[in-house]
Residue frames relative to the residue before (quaternion, step in Angstrom):
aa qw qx qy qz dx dy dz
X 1.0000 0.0000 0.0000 0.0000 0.00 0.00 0.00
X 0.2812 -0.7402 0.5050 0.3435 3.46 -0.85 0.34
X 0.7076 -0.4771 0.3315 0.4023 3.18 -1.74 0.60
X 0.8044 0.4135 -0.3016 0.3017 3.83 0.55 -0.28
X 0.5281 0.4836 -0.4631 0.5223 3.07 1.56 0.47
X 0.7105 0.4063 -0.3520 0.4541 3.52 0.62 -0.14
X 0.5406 0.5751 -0.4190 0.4488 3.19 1.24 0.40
X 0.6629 0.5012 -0.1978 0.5198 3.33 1.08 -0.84
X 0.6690 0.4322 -0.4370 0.4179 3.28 1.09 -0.42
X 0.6499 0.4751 -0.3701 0.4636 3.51 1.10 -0.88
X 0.4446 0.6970 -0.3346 0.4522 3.53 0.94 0.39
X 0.7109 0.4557 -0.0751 0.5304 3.00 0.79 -1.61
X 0.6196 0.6692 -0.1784 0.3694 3.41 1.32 -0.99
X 0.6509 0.6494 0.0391 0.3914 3.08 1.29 -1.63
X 0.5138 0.7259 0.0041 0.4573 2.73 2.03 -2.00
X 0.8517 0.2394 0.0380 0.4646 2.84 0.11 -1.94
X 0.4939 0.5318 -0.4290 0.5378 3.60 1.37 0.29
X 0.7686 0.3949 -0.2329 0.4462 3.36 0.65 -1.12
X 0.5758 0.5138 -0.3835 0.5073 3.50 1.25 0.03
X 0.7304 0.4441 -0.2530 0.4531 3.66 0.82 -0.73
X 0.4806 0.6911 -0.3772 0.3862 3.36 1.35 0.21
X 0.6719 0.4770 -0.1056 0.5566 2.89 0.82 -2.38
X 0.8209 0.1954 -0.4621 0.2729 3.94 0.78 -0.27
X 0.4343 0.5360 -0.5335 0.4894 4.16 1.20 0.15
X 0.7366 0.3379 -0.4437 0.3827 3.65 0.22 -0.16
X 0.5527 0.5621 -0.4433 0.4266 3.67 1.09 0.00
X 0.7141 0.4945 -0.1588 0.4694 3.44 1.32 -0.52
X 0.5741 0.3860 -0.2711 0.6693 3.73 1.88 -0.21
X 0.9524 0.2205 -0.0987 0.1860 3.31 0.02 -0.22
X 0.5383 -0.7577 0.3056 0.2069 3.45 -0.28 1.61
X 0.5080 -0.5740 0.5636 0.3080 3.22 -1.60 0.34
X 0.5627 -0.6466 0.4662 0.2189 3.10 -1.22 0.81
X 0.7204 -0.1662 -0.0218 0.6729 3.47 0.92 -0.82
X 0.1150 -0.7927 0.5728 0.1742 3.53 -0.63 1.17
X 0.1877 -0.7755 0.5468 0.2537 3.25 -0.90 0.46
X 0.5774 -0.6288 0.5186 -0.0474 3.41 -1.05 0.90
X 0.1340 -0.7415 0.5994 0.2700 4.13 -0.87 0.77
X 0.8025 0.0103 -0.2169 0.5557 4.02 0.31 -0.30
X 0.1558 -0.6887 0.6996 -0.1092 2.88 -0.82 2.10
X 0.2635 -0.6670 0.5065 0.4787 3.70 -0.87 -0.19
X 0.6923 -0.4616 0.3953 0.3892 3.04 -1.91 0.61
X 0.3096 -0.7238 0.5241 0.3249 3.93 -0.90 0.85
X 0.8600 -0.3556 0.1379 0.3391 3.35 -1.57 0.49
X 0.7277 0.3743 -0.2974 0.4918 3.15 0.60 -1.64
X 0.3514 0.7212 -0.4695 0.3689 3.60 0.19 -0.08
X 0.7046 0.5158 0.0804 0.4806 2.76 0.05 -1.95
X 0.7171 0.4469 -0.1970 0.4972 3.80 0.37 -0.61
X 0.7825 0.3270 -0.0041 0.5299 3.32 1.27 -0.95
X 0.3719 0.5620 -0.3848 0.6306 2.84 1.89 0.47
X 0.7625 0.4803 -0.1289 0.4139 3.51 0.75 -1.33
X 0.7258 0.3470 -0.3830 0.4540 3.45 1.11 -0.59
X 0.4215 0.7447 -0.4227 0.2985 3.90 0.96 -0.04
């Protein structure tokens, strides 16, 4: 074999390892704080809405 096909494969190798990480951990592992378009309004809000 020549030295540049077995370079490229260990390339390719590397690649596709480092690509299949980044995507099973996109799929195991939560956001820390997600954020969210119709949250409800939190309490204190609300309270201070009410005393005005």
């Amino acid at each position: 074999m020549d030295f540049q096909l077995i370079t490229a494969l260990f390339l390719g190798f590397i690649a596709l390892f480092y690509v299949g990480k980044k995507f099973i951990k996109q799929f195991t592992q939560t956001e820390k704080d997600p954020k969210c378009d119709n949250c409800p309004v939190p309490d204190k809000k609300l309270k201070m809405k009410n005393e005005k």
